[in-house]
Structures are given as C-alpha cells and as structure tokens.
C-alpha positions as CSV (number, residue, x, y, z in Angstrom):
1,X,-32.6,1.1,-10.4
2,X,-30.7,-2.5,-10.3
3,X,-29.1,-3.8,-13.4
4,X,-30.9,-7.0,-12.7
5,X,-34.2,-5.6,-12.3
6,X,-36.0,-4.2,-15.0
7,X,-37.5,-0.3,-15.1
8,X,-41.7,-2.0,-15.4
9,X,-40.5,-4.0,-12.6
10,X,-38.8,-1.3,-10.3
11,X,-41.8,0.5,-10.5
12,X,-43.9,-2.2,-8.9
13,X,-44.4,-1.9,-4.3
14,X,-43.3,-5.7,-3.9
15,X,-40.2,-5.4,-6.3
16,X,-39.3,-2.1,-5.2
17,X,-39.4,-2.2,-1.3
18,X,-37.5,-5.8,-0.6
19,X,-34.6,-4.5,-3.1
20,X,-34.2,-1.3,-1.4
21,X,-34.2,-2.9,1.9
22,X,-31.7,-5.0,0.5
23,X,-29.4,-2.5,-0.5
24,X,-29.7,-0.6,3.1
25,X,-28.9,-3.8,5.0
26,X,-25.7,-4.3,2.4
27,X,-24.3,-0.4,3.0
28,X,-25.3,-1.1,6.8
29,X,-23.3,-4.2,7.1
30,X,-20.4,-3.1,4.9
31,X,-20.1,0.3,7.3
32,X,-20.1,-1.6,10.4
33,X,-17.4,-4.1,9.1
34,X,-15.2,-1.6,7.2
35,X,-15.7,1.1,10.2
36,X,-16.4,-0.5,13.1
37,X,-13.0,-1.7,14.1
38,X,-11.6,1.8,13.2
39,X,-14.3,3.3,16.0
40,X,-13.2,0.7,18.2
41,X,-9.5,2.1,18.1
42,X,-10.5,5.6,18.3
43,X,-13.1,4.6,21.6
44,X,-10.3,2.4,23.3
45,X,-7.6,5.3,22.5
46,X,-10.0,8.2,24.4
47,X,-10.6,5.4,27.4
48,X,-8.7,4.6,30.4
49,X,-7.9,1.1,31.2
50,X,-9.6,0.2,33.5
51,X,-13.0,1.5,31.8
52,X,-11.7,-0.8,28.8
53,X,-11.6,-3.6,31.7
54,X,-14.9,-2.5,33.1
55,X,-17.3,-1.7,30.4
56,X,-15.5,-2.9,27.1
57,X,-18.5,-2.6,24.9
58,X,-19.6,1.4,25.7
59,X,-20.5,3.3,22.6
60,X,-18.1,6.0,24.0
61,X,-15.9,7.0,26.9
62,X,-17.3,8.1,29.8
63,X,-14.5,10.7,30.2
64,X,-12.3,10.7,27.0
65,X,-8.7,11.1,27.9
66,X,-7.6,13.0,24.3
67,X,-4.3,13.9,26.0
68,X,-3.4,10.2,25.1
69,X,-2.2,11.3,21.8
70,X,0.5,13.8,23.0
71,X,1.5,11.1,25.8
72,X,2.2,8.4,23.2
73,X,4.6,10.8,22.1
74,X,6.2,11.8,25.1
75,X,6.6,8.5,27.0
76,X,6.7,5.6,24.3
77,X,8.5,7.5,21.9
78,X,6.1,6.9,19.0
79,X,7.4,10.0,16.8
80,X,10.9,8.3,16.4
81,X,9.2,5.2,15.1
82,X,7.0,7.1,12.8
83,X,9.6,8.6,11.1
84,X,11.6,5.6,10.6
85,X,8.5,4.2,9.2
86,X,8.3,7.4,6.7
87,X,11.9,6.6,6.0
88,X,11.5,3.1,5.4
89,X,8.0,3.5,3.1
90,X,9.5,6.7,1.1
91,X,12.4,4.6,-0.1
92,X,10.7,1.8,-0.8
93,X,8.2,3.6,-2.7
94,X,10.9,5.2,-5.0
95,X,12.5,2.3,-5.5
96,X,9.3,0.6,-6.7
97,X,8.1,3.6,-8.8
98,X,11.4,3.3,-10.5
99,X,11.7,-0.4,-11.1
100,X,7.9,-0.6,-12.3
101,X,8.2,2.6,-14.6
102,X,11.3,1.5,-16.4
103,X,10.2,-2.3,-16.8
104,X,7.1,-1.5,-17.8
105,X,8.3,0.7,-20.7
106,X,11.1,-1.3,-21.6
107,X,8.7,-4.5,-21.8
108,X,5.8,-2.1,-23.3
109,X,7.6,-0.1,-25.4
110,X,11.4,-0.6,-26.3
111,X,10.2,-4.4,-26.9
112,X,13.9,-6.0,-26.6
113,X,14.8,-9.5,-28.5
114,X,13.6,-11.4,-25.1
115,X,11.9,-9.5,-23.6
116,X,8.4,-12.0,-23.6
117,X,11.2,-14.3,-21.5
118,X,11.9,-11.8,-19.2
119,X,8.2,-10.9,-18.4
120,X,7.3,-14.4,-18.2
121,X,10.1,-15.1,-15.7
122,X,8.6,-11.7,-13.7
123,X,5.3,-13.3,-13.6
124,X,6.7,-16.4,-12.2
125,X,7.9,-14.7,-9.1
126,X,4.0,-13.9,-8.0
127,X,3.3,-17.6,-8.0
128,X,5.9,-17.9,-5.6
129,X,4.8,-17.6,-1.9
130,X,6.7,-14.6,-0.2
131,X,7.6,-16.9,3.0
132,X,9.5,-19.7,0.4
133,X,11.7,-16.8,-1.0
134,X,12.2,-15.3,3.0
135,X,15.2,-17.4,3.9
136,X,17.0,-16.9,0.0
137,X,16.5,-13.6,0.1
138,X,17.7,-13.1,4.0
139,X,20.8,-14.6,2.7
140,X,21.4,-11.8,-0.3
141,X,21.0,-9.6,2.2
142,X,23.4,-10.3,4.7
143,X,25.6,-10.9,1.8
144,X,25.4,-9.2,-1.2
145,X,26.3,-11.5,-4.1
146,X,30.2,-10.2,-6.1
147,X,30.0,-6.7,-3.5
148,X,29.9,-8.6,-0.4
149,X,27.7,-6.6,1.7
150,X,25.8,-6.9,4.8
151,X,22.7,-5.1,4.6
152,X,21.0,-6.0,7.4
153,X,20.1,-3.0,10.2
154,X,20.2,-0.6,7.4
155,X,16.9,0.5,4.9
156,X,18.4,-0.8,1.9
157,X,17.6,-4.4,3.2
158,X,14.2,-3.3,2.8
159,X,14.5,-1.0,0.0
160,X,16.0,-3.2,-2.7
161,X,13.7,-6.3,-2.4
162,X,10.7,-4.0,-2.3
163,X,11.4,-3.2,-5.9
164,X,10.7,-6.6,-6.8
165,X,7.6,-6.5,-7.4
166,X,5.7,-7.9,-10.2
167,X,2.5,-7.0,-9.9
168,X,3.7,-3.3,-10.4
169,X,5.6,-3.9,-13.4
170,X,1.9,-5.7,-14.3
171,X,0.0,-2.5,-14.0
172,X,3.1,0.0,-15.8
173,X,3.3,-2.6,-18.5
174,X,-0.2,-3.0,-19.1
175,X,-1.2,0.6,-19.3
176,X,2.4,1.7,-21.2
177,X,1.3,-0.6,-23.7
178,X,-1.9,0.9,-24.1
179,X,-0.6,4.4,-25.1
180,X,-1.0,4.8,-29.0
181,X,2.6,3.7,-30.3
182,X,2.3,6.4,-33.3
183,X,3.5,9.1,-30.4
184,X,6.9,7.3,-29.8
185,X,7.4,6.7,-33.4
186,X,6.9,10.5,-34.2
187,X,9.3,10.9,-31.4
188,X,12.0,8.6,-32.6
189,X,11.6,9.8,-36.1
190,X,12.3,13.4,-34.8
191,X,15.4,12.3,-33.3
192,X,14.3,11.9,-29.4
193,X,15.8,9.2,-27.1
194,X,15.0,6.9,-24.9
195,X,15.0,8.5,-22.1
196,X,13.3,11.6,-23.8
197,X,10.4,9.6,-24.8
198,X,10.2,7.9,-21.7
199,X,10.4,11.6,-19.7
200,X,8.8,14.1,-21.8
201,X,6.4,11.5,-23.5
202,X,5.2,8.5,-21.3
203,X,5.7,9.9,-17.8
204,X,3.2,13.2,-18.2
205,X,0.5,10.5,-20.0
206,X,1.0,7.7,-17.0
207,X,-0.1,9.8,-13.9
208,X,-3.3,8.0,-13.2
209,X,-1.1,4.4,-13.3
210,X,1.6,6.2,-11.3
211,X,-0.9,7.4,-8.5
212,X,-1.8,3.6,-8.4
213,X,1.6,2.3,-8.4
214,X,2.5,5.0,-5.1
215,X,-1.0,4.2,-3.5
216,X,0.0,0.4,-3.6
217,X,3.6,1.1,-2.7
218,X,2.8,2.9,0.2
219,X,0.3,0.9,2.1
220,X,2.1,-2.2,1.3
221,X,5.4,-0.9,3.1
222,X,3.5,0.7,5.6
223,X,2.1,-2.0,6.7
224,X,5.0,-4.1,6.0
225,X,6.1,-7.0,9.4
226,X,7.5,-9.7,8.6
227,X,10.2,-8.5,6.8
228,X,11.4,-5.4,8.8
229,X,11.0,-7.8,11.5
230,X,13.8,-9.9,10.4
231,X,16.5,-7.4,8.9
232,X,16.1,-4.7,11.0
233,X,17.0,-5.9,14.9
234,X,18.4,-2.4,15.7
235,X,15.1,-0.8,17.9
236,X,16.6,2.6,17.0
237,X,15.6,1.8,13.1
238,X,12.2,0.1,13.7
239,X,9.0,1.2,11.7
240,X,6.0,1.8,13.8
241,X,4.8,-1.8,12.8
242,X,8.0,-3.8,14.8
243,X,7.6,-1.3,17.6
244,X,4.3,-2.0,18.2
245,X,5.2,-5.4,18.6
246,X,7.6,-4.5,21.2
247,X,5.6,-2.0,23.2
248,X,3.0,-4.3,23.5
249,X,3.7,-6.1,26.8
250,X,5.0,-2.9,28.5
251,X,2.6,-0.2,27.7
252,X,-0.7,0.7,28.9
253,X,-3.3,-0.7,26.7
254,X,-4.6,2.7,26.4
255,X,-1.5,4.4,25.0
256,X,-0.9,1.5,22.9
257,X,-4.6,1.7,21.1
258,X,-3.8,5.1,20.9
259,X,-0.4,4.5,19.0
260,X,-2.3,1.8,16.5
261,X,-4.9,5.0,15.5
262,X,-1.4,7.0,14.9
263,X,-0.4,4.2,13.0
264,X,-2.8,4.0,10.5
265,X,-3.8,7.4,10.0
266,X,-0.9,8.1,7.7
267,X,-1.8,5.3,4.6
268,X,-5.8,6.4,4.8
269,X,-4.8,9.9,4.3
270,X,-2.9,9.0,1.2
271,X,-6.1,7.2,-0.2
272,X,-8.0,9.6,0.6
273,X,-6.2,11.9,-0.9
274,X,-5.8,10.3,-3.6
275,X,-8.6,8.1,-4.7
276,X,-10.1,9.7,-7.7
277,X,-6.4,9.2,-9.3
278,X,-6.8,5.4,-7.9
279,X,-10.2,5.0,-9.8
280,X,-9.0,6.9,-12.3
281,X,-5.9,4.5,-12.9
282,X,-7.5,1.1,-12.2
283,X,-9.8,2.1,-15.3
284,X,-7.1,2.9,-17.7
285,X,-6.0,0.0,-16.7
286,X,-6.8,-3.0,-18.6
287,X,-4.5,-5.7,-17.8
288,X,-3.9,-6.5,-21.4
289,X,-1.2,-9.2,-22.1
C-alpha cells in the first residue's frame, strides 16, 4: 500500500490499478536506466567489431567472442593497470579511513579548545570546487612545503590529498558523536587513554559508519581521472581509468569495451558485498551538527 494512499482507498479497482501500473512503469524505467548501459558493455564486450559496426542495436551477439576477456589481458596489458589501480584505491582508502576516524573522534569526542574553528574551516573546503584547488594543490605536490619533495609519478601524490576529505570526517563525526558519552567517561575514569578508548571503545561500536566510509573511499578513487591524470605521467604507474584513456585510439573497440566491464566489476563487488553495512551505516547516521 502507498503512504499517500489510504487502506479504504487501496482497496478500490480505479485507485488500485493506475497506482500499481505506476509503480511497474517506475521499477521498469529505473532497470533500464540503471542496467541498461551495464548490458550494453557486457553485449559490445562478447561482439566483434564489425557486428558492433553492422547491427549496433542487437539484443545479443550473434557469436559471443568470451575469449575477449583473457585477450584484454594478454595483448593490452589490462592486469598491470588493474593492479596499479588496486594500489592506488587501497592507499587512498587507508589514508582516508585514518584521517576521517581520528578527526571525527577528536572533533566528536576529545572536543579540543577550537575545535568548532577547525570543523568549520573543514566544512569550508566542500564549498570549494575541486578544479579551483587543482593547480594549488599540483604545486604542494611537486614541492612539498619545509621537506621539499616531488611527489609527482609516485602514489603518495594521490594518497595524501585523498585524505582530505570532509565529507568523511562529516559522517565519522556525526555518528562518533552520537555514541552515549557515559562509555568514554567510565573509560577515562578507569584510567584508559586516548587511544584505548578510541581502539577498544569507539572503533568495535563504528563498523557500520566505517563500511560507509571504505564503500565511499573506494568507488571514489576508483573511479578517480582527473587527478591521476595529472600527477602520474609515468604509463607504468597508471590506474585502469588513465589507461583507458590511452588505449582508446589503438585498440579494438571490442577489447576496449571488454576492458571497461573489467573495470567496473571491482567497485560493484564491494557494494555488493557490502550494502547491508551501507544501509546499515547511512541510518545510524544522522548528520547531527
């Protein structure tokens, strides 16, 4: 029954019918548009070229080439770039985990002299379009302020400024501060730490906003293009997202469909795999100043 719809009225032929129908032709539409690219990529990685050329709109492949997969591999090199990719997301996903988990609690929980400054200032930063901040942040890079590094055509160019993320410190603060506060204060009065509250405490409570935090991490660094783009030139280091780029114009339109379904494979795994955590998170999850 709809929220908007009364039981009496559910119950009634002319209410019943046209809602129904309206919900079928909703699911329908959202299938087709959530799915229906994804079928597209698996159809045009099964067909040949010149099949694609000839009948670009067939429901299926006349004669599905599945030994595309293992060529992708063989001739364009596609297991190199995944693993830089793997590489690239795993360290940015630490890095983020750990930046979000200790702000959070420190903002949440420790509750330091400024700390309403400091999360005003990290709330700032997510008003800030990402391209403004591209050509500052290049510069850090190349040269790391007082250490005087160059970063660039190595994965701490993108690991570092992945951790700058404020909406992550958003969710860990929000749902740290949450947590009943009479915990930490039986811990403190029993002599524990910070880091032993944080550890033994807050961490085993926070796996729900954690699973979030990863989920988010991970598909964002996947996906990542721009940026990987412009500090890592070395085709040795690429992700699968720059070498795509680069395969593009040399590869068999096949193989490189084919390489796009290898692509994304990886990030709906991890939702999959994960999504009752997701839901599970986003509820605890309030977003409370």
């Amino acid at each position: 029954m709809s929220s908007f719809v009364s039981e009496t009225e559910y119950r009634q032929v002319r209410t019943r019918i046209p809602l129904r129908t309206i919900q079928l032709v909703t699911l329908a539409l959202l299938v087709v548009f959530g799915l229906g690219p994804l079928y597209w990529m698996l159809k045009g990685a099964l067909s040949s070229p010149a099949e694609l050329a000839a009948n670009p709109l067939a429901l299926w492949p006349a004669e599905p080439r599945w030994d595309n997969f293992a060529t992708v591999f063989a001739q364009l090199d596609v297991g190199r770039y995944l693993l830089n990719t793997l590489v690239m997301v795993a360290g940015s996903w630490a890095v983020q985990l750990f930046v979000a988990v200790t702000a959070g609690y420190a903002l949440s929980v420790l509750r330091p002299r400024f700390g309403g400054a400091v999360y005003a200032a990290i709330l700032a930063t997510m008003f800030v379009p990402y391209t403004v901040s591209m050509v500052s942040l290049f510069l850090t890079v190349v040269d790391v302020p007082f250490l005087h590094l160059n970063l660039a055509n190595t994965y701490w160019a993108v690991w570092l400024p992945a951790g700058a993320n404020a909406f992550n410190v958003l969710l860990a603060k929000s749902f740290f501060g949450g947590l009943p506060r009479e915990l930490f204060e039986a811990a403190k009065v029993d002599g524990a730490g910070t880091w032993t509250i944080l550890s033994r405490i807050a961490l085993p409570m926070s796996r729900p906003i954690l699973a979030v935090i990863s989920v988010l991490a991970v598909t964002h660094s996947w996906k990542d293009f721009i940026w990987p783009l412009i500090v890592i030139t070395d085709p040795s280091l690429q992700p699968i997202s720059v070498a795509l780029v680069n395969l593009a114009p040399q590869a068999p339109q096949d193989l490189l469909i084919a390489t796009m379904v290898m692509a994304i494979i990886p990030p709906i795994a991890v939702f999959l795999a994960f999504q009752k955590q997701i839901v599970a998170g986003l509820g605890f999850t309030g977003l409370k100043g």
